[in-house]
C-alpha positions in Angstrom: 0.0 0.0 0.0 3.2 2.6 1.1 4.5 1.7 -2.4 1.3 2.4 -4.7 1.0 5.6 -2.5 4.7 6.6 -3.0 4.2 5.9 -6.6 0.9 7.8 -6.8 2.9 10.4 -5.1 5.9 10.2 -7.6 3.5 10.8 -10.4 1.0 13.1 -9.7 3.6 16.0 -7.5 5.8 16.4 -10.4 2.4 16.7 -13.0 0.8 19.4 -10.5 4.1 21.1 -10.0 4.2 21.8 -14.1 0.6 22.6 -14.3 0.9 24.8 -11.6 3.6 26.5 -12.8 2.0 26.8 -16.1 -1.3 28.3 -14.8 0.6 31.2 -12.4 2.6 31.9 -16.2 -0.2 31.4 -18.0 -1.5 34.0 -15.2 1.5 36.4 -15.0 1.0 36.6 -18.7 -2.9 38.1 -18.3 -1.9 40.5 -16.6 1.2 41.7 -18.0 -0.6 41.8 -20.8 -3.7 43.6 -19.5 -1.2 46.5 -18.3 1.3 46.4 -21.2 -2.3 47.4 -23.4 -3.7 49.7 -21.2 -0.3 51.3 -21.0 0.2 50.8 -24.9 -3.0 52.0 -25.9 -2.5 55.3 -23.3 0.9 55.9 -25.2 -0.7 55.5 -28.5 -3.3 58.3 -27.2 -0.7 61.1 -26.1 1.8 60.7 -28.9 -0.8 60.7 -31.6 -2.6 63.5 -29.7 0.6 65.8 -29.7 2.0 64.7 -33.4 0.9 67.8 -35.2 0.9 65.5 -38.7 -1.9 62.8 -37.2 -5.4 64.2 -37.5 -7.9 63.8 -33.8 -9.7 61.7 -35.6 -7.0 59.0 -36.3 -6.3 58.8 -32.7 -9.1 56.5 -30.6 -8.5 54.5 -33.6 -5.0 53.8 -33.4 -5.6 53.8 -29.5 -8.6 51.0 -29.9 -6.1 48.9 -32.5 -3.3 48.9 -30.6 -4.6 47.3 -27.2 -6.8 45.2 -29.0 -3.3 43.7 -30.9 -1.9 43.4 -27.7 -4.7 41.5 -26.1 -4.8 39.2 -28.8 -0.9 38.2 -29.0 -1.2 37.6 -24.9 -4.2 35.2 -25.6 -2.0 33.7 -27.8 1.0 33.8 -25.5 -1.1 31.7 -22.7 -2.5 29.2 -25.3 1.2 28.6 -25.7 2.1 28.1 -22.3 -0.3 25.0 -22.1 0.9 23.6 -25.4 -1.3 24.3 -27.8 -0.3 24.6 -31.7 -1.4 28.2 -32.0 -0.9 28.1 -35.8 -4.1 25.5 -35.6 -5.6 28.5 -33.6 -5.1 31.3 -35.9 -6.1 28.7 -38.7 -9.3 28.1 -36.9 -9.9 31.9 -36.2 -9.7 32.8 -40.1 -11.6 30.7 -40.9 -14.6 31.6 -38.3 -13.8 35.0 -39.1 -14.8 34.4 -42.9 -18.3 32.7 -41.3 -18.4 35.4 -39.2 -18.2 38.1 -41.8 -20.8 36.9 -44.3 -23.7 36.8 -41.3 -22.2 40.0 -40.3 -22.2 41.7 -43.9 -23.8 45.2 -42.5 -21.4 45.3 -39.7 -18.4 44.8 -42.1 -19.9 47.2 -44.2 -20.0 50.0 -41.2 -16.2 49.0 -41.1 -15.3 49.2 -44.6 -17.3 52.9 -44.3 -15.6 53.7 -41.6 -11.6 53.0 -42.9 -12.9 55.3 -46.0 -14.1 57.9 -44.0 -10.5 58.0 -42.0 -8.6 57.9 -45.0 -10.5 60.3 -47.3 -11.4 62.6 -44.2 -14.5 64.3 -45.9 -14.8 65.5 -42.3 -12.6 65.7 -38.7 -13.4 65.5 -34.9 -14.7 69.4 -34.7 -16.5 69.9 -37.8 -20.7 70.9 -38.6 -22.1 68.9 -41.0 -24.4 67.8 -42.4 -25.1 64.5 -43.3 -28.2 63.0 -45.1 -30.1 66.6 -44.0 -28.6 65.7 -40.6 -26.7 68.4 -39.2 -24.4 68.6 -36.1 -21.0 68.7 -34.3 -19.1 65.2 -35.0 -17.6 64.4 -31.6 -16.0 61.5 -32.8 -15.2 58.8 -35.6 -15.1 54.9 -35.0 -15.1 51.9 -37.1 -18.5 51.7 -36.8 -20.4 54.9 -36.1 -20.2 58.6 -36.3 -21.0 60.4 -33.3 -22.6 64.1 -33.4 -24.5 66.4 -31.3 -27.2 68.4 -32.5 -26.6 72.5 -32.4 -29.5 71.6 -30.0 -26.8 69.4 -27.8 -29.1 66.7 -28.4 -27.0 63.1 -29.4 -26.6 61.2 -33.1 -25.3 58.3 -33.7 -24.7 57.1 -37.4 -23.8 53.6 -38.7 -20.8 54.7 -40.9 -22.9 53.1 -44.1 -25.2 55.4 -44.0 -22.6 58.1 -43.4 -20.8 57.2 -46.2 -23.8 56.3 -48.7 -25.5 59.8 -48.3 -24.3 63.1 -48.9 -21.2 64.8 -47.0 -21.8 69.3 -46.5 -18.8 69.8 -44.3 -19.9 73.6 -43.2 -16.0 73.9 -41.6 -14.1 73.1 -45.0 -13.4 77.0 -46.1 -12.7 80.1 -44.1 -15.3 82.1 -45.8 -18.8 81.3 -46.2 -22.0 83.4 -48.4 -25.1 84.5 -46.1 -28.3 84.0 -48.2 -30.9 86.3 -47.7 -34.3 87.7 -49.0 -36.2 90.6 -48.1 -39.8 91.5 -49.6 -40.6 94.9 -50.2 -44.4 96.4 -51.9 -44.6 96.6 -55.0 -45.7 100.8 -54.7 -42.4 101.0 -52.8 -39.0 102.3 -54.7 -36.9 99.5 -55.4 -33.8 101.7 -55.9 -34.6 102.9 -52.4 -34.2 99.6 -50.9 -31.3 98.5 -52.5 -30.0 101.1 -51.4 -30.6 101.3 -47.8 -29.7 97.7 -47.9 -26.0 98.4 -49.5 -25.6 101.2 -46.9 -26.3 98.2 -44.3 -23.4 96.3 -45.5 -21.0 98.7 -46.2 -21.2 99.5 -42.7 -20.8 96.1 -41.1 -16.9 95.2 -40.7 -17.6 91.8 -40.9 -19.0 91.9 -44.8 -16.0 91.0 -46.6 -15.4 93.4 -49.6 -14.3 90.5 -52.1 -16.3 88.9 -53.3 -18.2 91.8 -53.5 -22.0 91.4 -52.0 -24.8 90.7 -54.6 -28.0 93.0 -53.8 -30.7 92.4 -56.3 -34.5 91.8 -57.3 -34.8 88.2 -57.7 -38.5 87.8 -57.8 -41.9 89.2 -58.1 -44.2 87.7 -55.9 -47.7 87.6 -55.5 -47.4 90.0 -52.5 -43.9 91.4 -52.3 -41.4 92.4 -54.8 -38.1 90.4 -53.4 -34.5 91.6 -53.0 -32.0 88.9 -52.5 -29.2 90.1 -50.4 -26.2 87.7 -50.2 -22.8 89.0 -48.7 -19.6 86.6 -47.7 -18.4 86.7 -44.6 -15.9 84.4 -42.3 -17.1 81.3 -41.0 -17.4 82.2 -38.3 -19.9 84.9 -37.9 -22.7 83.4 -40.6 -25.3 83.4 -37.9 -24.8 86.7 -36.1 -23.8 88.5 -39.2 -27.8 87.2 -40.7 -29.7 88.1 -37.4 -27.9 91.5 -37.4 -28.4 92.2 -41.1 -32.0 91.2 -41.0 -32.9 93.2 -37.6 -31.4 96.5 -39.4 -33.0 96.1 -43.1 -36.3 95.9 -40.8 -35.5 99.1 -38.8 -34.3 100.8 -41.5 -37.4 100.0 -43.7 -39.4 101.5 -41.2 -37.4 104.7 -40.7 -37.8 105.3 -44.2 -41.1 104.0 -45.0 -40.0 101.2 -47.0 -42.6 98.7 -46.6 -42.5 94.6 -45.6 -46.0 93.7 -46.9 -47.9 91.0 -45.5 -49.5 88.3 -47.7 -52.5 89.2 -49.7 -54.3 88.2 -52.7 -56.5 90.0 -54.5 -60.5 88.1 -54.9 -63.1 89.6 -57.6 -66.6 88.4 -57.5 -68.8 88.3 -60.2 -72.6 88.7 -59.9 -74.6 86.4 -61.6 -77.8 87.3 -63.3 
């Protein structure tokens, strides 16, 4: 019986002395690897956020790529520890990935989307757009959505398929932007008049840019109003105050010198029957 248990004993100690040393390495290896990512992926971040060549956008991309690499290698590394053929593994894993990828064709699509939207850029971390009639800020770019806010801080999120299948108006791609506007005056007012106080207007707001040169004209003639379609340039930055500012003095300035804004009105004959 002492010699069946020493034997037992001469067998099994040296077998749970390898595995155990191969689950603690197998262990050390997690985590080494968990921090080595984190750390990796944290690098990644600061280096491509200070590299004045890397756009913002490329950078929780490269950040997300990098720790997931990582991760993958150290699975890898522990599968090795216990012996297993990893070249089997990665076999196996290409192959499932090819299943994978055919049930998953919209997802893949969002990806493909999203790798041409990083490397053609039609748009950065930053910009307004608008997208599909869809406009906002883009707060950031992944592999598989777009995220925006609304200028009503309310939240989007795109798949990158649709981002990339609709139309793109990037509203921060040039310095200078036009301000289209339209203003109805009466049709017993004098246009000259108008255009005129309108020009004055313009010519005295520092913010209308001189070239190109504003267009003030009659565009229309309405069924109520005879319209005057204003449309100076301006920098990008003041489209919005330079429109509410314009249109508030064309009204006060109408009214100083009894240029009328006519409300809607039609004109109705009857005819008396015999």
């Amino acid at each position: 019986m002492e010699d069946q248990f020493s034997e037992y004993t001469d067998t099994l100690v040296p077998m749970a002395v390898d595995h155990g040393l191969s689950v603690l390495g197998a262990i050390i290896i997690l985590i080494a690897g968990y921090i080595v990512a984190g750390w990796a992926a944290k690098r990644v971040t600061k280096s491509a956020g200070d590299a004045k060549n890397i756009d913002d956008t490329l950078v929780p991309v490269l950040s997300q790529t990098t720790r997931i690499f990582i991760i993958i290698v150290t699975i890898l590394a522990v599968l090795g520890q216990f012996g297993v053929e990893t070249t089997s593994i990665v076999a196996v894993l290409g192959a499932s990935a090819l299943a994978v990828g055919l049930a998953l064709q919209g997802t893949l699509s969002n990806i493909a989307a999203g790798v041409m939207l990083l490397i053609l850029r039609p748009f950065k971390v930053g910009d307004a757009v608008s997208i599909g009639g869809t406009m906002g800020v883009v707060d950031a770019i992944s592999l598989f959505t777009t995220e925006m806010h609304s200028f009503d801080n309310i939240g989007i999120s795109m798949p990158n398929s649709k981002v990339w299948g609709t139309e793109i108006q990037n509203l921060n791609r040039f310095d200078t932007r036009r301000v289209d506007m339209e203003f109805g005056i009466g049709y017993g007012d004098n246009m000259d008049k108008a255009i005129k106080i309108i020009k004055e207007i313009l010519n005295e707001d520092e913010r209308v840019l001189k070239e190109p040169e504003p267009l003030v004209a009659i565009s229309n003639l309405g069924d109520s109003s005879v319209d005057i379609r204003v449309r100076p340039w301006t920098q990008r930055s003041n489209v919005w105050p330079l429109r509410y500012d314009i249109t508030k003095k064309v009204k006060e300035r109408f009214d100083a010198n009894g240029v009328s804004i006519p409300f809607p009105q039609r004109d109705v004959h009857l005819f008396k029957e015999n």
